[in-house]
C-alpha positions as CSV (number, residue, x, y, z in Angstrom):
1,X,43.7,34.9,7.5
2,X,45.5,32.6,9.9
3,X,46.2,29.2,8.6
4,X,43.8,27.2,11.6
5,X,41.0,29.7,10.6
6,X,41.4,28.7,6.8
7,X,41.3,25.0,7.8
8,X,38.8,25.6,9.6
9,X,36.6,27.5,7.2
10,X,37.5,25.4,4.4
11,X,35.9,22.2,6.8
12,X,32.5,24.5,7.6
13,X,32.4,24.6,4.0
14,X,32.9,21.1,2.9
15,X,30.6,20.0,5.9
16,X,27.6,22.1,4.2
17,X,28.3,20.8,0.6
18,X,28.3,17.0,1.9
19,X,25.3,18.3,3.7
20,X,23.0,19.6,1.0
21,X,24.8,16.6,-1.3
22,X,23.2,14.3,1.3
23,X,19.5,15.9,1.1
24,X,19.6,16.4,-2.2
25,X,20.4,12.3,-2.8
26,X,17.5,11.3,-0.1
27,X,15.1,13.9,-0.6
28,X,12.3,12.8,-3.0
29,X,11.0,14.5,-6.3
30,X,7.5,16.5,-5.1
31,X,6.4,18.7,-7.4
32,X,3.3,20.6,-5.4
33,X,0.1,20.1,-3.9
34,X,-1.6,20.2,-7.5
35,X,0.3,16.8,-7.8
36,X,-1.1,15.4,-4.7
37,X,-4.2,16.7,-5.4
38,X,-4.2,15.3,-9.0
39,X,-2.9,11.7,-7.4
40,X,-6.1,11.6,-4.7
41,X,-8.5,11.9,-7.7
42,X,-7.3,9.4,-9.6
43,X,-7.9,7.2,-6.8
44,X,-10.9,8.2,-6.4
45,X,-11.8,7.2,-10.3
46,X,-9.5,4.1,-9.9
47,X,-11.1,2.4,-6.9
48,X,-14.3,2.5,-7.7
49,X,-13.9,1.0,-11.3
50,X,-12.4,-2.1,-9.5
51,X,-15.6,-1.9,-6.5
52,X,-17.1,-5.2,-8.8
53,X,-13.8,-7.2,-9.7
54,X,-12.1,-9.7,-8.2
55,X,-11.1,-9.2,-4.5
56,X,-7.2,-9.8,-5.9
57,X,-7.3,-6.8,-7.8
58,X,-8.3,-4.7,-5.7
59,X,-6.3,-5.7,-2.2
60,X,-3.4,-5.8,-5.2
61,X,-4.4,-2.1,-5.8
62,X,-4.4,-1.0,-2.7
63,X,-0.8,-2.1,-1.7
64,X,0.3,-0.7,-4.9
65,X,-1.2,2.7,-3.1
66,X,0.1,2.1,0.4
67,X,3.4,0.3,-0.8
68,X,4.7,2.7,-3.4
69,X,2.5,5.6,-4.1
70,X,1.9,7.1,-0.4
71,X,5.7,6.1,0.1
72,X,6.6,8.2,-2.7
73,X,4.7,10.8,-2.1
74,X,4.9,11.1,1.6
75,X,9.5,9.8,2.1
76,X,11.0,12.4,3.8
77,X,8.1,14.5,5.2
78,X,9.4,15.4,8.4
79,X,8.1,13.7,12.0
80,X,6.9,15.5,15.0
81,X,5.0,14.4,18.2
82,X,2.1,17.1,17.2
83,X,2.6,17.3,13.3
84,X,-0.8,16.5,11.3
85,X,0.0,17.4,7.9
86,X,-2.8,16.7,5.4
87,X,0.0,17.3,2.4
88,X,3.9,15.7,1.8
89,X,6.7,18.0,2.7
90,X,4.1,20.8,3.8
91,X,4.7,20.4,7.6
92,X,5.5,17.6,10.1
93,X,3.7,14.5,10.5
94,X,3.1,12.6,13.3
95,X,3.1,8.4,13.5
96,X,-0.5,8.2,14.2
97,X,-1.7,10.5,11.9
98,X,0.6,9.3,9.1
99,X,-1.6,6.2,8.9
100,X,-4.9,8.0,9.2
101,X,-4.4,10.9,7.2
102,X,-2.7,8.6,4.1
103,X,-6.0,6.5,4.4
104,X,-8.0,9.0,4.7
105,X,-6.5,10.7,1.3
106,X,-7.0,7.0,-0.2
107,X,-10.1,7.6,0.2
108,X,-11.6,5.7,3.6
109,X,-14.5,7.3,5.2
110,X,-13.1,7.5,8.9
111,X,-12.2,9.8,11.3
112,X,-9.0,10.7,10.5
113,X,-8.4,12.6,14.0
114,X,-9.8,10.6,16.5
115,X,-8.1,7.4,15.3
116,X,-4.6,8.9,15.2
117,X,-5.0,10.0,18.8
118,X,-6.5,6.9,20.4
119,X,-3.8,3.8,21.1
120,X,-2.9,2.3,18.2
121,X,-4.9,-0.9,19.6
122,X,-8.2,0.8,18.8
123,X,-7.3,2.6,15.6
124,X,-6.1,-1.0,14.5
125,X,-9.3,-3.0,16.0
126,X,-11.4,-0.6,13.6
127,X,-9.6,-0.9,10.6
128,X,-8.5,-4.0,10.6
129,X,-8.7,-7.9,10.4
130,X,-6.4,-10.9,11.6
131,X,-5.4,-9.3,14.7
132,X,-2.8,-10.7,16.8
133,X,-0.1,-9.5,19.4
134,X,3.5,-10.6,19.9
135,X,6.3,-9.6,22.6
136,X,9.3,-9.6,21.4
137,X,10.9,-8.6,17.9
138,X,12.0,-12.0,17.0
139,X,8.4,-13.8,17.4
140,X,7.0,-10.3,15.5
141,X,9.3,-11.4,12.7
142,X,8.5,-15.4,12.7
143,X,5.0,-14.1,12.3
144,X,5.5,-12.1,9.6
145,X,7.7,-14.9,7.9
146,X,4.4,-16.6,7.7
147,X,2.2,-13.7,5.9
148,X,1.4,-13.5,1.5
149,X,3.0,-11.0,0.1
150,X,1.5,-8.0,-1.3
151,X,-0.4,-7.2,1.7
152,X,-0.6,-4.3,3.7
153,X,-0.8,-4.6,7.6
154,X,-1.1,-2.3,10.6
155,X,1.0,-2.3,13.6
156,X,0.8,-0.9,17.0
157,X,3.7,-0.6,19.2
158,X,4.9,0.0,23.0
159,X,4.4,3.9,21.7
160,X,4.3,4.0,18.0
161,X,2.5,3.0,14.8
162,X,2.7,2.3,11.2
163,X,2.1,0.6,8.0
164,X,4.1,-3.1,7.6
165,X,4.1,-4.0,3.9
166,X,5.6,-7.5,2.8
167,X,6.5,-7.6,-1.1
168,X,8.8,-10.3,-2.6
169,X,11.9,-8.3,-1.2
170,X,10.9,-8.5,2.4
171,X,8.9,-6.9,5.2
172,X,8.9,-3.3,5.9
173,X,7.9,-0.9,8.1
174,X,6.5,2.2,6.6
175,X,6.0,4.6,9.7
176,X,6.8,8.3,10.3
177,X,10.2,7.3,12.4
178,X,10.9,8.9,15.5
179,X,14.2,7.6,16.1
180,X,17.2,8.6,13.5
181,X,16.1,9.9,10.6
182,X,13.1,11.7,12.2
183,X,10.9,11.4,8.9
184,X,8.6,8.9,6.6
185,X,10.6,6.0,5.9
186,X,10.2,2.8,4.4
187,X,12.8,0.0,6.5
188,X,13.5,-3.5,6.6
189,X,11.5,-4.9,9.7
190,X,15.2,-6.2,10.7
191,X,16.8,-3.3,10.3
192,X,14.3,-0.7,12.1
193,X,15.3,0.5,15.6
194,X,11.8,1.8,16.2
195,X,10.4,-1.8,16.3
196,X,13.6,-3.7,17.6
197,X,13.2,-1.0,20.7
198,X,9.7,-2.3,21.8
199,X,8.3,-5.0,23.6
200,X,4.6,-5.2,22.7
201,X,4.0,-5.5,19.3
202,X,-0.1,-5.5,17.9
203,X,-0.6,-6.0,14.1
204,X,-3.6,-6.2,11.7
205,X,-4.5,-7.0,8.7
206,X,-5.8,-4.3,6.0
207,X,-5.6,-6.0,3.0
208,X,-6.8,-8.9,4.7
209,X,-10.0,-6.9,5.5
210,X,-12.6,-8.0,2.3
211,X,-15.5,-6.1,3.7
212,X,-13.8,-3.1,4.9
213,X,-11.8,-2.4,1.4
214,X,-14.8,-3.8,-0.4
215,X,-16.7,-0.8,1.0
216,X,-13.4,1.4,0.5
217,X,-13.8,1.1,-3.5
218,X,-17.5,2.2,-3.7
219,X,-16.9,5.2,-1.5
């Protein structure tokens, strides 16, 4: 073996291990579809034991839900411009359809389908509440400056959608992401090239939405 071959082979080598190093540090713990499964019932049980408390607990709920469980679950499922996955890691998931399917497995009686295929206008103007519309990253980001935290939002874009969820830390974007890491991910508003690449930005609020999640819970 030549010396430039073992050089070579040693880098192929190296380049793998670093490789599977890398997905094994990013790629979340899913254990099956029993999990998921087991996950959908309990909120199923859940919601409808908080249908006659106080509104805070359950629009508190639901961004527990939204903000960590269904980014647990779903981080790192794989994007594509036709995938429609109903289960994490089990396929490829579209932007749309990562907001409509994750509600839809929360438990909202809509149609899961014709929502992620319409613009993301109309999917939001149906689910949500406090609508507005920005151009422009930096007024998108003054407005969100100005939201409560804990609450769970919905934004359309030039071409894209996803959740925005604002905790103490910050505002994210939770979306299936198109551009870079081609998967769910969870990303500072600042830092996400999927929004800082549009113009038109359209956002709603779900946790903002009394009536809609109100009805949610005793579904």
């Amino acid at each position: 073996m030549s010396k430039l071959f073992k050089i070579i082979f040693i880098c192929i080598i190296a380049c793998n291990n670093n490789k599977q190093q890398l997905l094994a540090d990013t790629t979340p713990t899913f254990n099956d579809v029993k999990d998921y499964t087991a996950f959908k019932d309990s909120v199923t049980v859940s919601k409808k034991q908080l249908a006659t408390k106080p509104y805070a607990e359950l629009s508190e709920y639901f961004f527990h839900l939204v903000n960590d469980d269904i980014y647990s679950y779903w981080q790192g499922t794989p994007w594509t411009f036709e995938g429609m996955t109903r289960t994490p890691h089990d396929g490829t998931i579209a932007c749309g359809y990562f907001v409509t399917n994750t509600l839809a497995d929360l438990g909202f009686k809509i149609n899961n389908v014709k929502l992620a295929q319409c613009v993301s206008g109309d999917m939001i103007k149906a689910l949500c509440v406090d609508i507005h519309s920005f151009n422009g990253i930096k007024n998108f980001e003054a407005y969100m400056a100005k939201q409560p935290l804990n609450s769970v939002s919905i934004v359309g874009l030039d071409y894209h959608t996803g959740y925005i969820v604002k905790d103490a830390t910050g505002s994210y974007f939770l979306h299936s992401n198109y551009i870079g890491k081609v998967a769910v991910v969870k990303e500072l508003i600042g830092e996400s090239r999927a929004l800082a690449n549009n113009k038109f930005f359209m956002i709603g609020s779900l946790t903002g939405n009394n009536k809609r999640l109100r009805q949610w819970a005793k579904e």
